[in-house]
C-alpha positions, 0 to 999 in steps of 0.5 A: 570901551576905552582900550582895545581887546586886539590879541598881540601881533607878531612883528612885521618883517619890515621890523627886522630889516634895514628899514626898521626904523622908519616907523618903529615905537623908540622908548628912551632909558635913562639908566640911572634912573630907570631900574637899580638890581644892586640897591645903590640907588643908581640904576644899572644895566642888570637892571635894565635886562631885568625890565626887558620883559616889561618892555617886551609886553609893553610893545616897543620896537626899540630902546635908546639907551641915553649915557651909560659910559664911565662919567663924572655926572657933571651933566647927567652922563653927557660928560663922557670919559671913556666912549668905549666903557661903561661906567662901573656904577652902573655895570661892565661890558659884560653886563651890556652885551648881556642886557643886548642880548635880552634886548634881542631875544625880545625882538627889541633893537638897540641905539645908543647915545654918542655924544662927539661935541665934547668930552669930560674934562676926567677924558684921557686926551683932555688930561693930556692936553693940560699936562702938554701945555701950549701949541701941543699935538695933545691940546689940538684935539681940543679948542684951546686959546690965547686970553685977552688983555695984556697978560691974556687974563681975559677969556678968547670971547665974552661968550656964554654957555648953554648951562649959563657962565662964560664959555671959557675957563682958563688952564694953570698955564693961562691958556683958555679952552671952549665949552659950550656947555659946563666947564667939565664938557671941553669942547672936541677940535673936529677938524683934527683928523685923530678926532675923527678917526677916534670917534669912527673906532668907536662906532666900530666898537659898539656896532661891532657889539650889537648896537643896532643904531646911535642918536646923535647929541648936539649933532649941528655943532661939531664943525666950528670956525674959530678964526680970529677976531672972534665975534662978540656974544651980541654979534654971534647972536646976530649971524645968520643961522640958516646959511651954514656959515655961523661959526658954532652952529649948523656949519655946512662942514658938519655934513662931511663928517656924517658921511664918513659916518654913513659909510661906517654905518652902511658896510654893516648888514642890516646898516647900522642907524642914526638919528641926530639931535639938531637943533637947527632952521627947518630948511637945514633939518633934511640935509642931517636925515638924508640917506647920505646923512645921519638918516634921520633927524629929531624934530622937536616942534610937536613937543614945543605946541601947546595943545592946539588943533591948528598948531598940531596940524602945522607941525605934521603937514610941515614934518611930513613935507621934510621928510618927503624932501630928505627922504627919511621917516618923521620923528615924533617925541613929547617928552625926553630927558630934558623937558618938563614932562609932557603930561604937566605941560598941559596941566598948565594954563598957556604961558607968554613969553617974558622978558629974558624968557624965550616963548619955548622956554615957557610952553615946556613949563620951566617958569612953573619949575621957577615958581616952585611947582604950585599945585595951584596952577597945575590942573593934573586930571587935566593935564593926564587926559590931554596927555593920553589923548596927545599920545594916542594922536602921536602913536598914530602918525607916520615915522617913528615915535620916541617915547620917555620912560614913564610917559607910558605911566602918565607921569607928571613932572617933579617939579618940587625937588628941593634945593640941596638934593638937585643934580643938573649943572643947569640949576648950579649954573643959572640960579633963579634962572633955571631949576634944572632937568632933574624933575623928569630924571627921578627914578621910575615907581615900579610899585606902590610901596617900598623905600623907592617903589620898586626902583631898587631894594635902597633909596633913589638917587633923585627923591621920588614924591609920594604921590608917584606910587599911585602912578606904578607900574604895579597899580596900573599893570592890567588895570582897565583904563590906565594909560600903561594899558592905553599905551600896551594896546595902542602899540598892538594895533599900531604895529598891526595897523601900520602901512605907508607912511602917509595920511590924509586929513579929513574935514570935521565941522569944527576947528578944535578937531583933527581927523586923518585917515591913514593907508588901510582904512583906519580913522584917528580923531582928537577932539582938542576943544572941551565938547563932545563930538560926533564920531563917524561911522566905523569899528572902534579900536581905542579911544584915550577916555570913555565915549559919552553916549557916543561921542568923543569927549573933549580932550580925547583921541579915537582911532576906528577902523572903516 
């Protein structure tokens, strides 16, 4: 037996209360590629509320819906011209507070990007700020500069972007303004108190809307120190990150502006929740997920691993010890928008770092997306079995578990998108450096068939391969063994099993085995190595593949119940 036949479970109270959140199943919507209700190929809100039914049978406890607002798409929606709107391709205010309310209705709560580090340069204040000109109260809400060289025909710095190319790009008056990102993403001045004021009027906006809670992009960047003489690339990358005080990232000032947002947050009943996206040294991470904080903070480590007993153990002993420290709840995520997908991942054979190539870099499968995705280095079986059984040991921790739309169908990345049909400014930005994001973007297959398999009645805006029909919704729903069911049964027993947010390792004979008990008495294996393994006694509830005469295949994960 392979999936649990357990009958649905109500909601525990603890799900509607202020602490939700703290050990809810989070699955993350890219709207404009998860369901499209007008045929345009770009998905949409009414597409969204048309799936919620979906997401109710499959048993999550919340959605994080990533950029919805009116954008240029020169980032994927991370370019955001108006934070209090949404963008007419994929709906009106009306059709939020309609997809809100069926959200709702189905017991699901709600949280919403924000991205504060930058806008689209399409913002109104950033249209304002070049029409303004120099030393302007418009240009203020932004980082502008003076160049370098005798006509300041230099940019401020020789810094790069995170999307490749200089940091700066220079306004027709000569004036120069920061983007840590793409040219289109200006960089917001925080420490100009109309950009502050603004941004709590807009969390005002969307809590007073519904919005049960926000994840927080780029959150350690915000505060900067811009003080001249500005550092050089090759001094900036050699101050010290973990102090507070490095001039771009993780400045201590940053936490100052959460905790004007967490008084925002706690005068609403239940308070509304935050989850900020910093990328920062682990000793930093608890300040952000404090109750003084954001409240929770991402953290990316158990995404980083190859798929390893020793290294999986680290992450969680480490996460769960940060969150004792900050208060707050674990945070556990494989896959999201912005990596190669989880189940490829561990299709592939590990990979060393390279010159000029990070070590995380490689482990999330961008040097297999350079490479033009050969199949030959891909082992997909391999890679799906390691995934059922890596989110099953996932589902089963303490803290939250954000999910990306389509793991729950064992989607593997696209790694083949031709050239010419490719989105993310990252490809654009760092030719034969990067290919970009799109391969974990393109649009969800809801059936087997049709122009774009179930995903609209038109084409898809990102092309979907041929092979993503076996994976549909329509193929898997109510298949015994598939993993949408794996994921539809172990979010029944995990809203049903789940207690304090601990759990205790417990020893196995062999070092390519974890096993822990969490509050209650149920047991979670996972065989990482490739030979059976003896199970302990106990009721089995769900097991990531078929025993073998009783033991626990290699590559799989087993919970039971003492």
């Amino acid at each position: 037996m392979s999936l649990s036949t357990a009958p649905a479970t109500e909601r525990p109270e603890t799900l509607t209360d202020a602490n939700w959140w703290r050990q809810a199943a989070v699955y993350q919507i890219y709207p404009r590629s998860f369901a499209d209700a007008n045929g345009d190929g770009i998905g949409d809100l009414q597409g969204i509320t048309a799936k919620v039914p979906y997401l109710k049978s499959l048993g999550v406890d919340a959605v994080w819906l990533s950029p919805f607002y009116p954008s240029a798409l020169a980032d994927g929606g991370y370019d955001v011209a108006d934070y209090r709107d949404v963008d007419p391709k994929i709906g009106t205010l009306d059709d939020f507070d309609r997809m809100r309310s069926a959200l709702h209705e189905a017991g699901i709560k709600l949280v919403v990007d924000i991205v504060p580090n930058h806008s689209s340069n399409e913002h109104r204040w950033f249209q304002q700020a070049l029409a303004a000109g120099r030393g302007s109260v418009e240009r203020d809400r932004y980082i502008f500069r003076e160049g370098r060289g005798d006509n300041g025909e230099l940019p401020p710095s020789d810094w790069t972007s995170i999307f490749g190319g200089p940091a700066w790009t220079q306004v027709e008056d000569g004036q120069w303004y920061l983007h840590l990102f793409a040219p289109e993403q200006p960089d917001f001045n925080w420490s100009n108190p109309e950009v502050r004021e603004d941004f709590l009027t807009t969390l005002r906006f969307w809590s007073d809307r519904g919005v049960d809670g926000f994840r927080i992009d780029v959150a350690h960047a915000l505060s900067k120190d811009l003080s001249d003489p500005l550092p050089s690339e090759a001094e900036l990358n050699q101050i010290d990150r973990s102090s507070g005080t490095h001039p771009i990232w993780d400045r201590d000032e940053v936490h100052e502006i959460y905790a004007e947002w967490r008084k925002l947050f706690d005068s609403y009943d239940p308070p509304r929740t935050a989850v900020a996206e910093a990328w920062v040294e682990r000793h930093r991470r608890p300040r952000y997920a404090s109750a003084q904080g954001l409240g929770q903070a991402f953290e990316f480590d158990l995404l980083t691993q190859e798929f390893d007993a020793a290294a999986f153990r680290e992450v969680v002993t480490d996460s769960l010890e940060l969150a004792a420290e900050s208060g707050s709840s674990s945070t556990w995520v494989l896959s999201n928008h912005d990596v190669v997908r989880h189940a490829t991942r561990y299709g592939l054979p590990p990979l060393q770092a390279s010159v000029g190539s990070t070590e995380r870099d490689q482990k999330q499968g961008q040097a297999w997306v350079l490479a033009g995705a050969p199949e030959t280095a891909l082992d997909r079986a391999r890679g799906e079995r390691r995934a059922r059984a890596a989110s099953l040991f996932e589902l089963a921790l303490p803290g939250s578990a954000y999910l990306y739309q389509g793991e729950e169908l064992g989607l593997h990345e696209v790694g083949d998108i031709a050239d010419e049909a490719r989105q993310d400014p990252t490809f654009f930005r760092n030719p034969g450096v990067d290919k970009g994001r799109d391969g974990c973007r393109v649009p969800l297959p809801w059936s087997s068939e049709g122009s774009s398999f179930g995903f609209g009645s038109g084409h898809a805006h990102l092309p979907q391969p041929q092979w993503f029909g076996d994976y549909s919704v329509a193929a898997q729903d109510g298949a015994a063994g598939s993993t949408l069911e794996l994921y539809r049964a172990a979010l029944r027993l995990r809203r049903e099993l789940q207690g304090a947010e601990t759990l205790q390792w417990l020893e196995t004979a062999r070092p390519d085995v974890l096993s822990f008990e969490r509050p209650g008495g149920w047991v979670v294996m996972t065989n990482f190595g490739t030979e059976p393994v003896d199970l302990p006694e106990g009721e089995l509830l769900i097991s990531s593949a078929e025993l073998v005469a009783g033991a626990l295949p290699g590559e799989a994960t087993v919970w039971l119940r003492r």
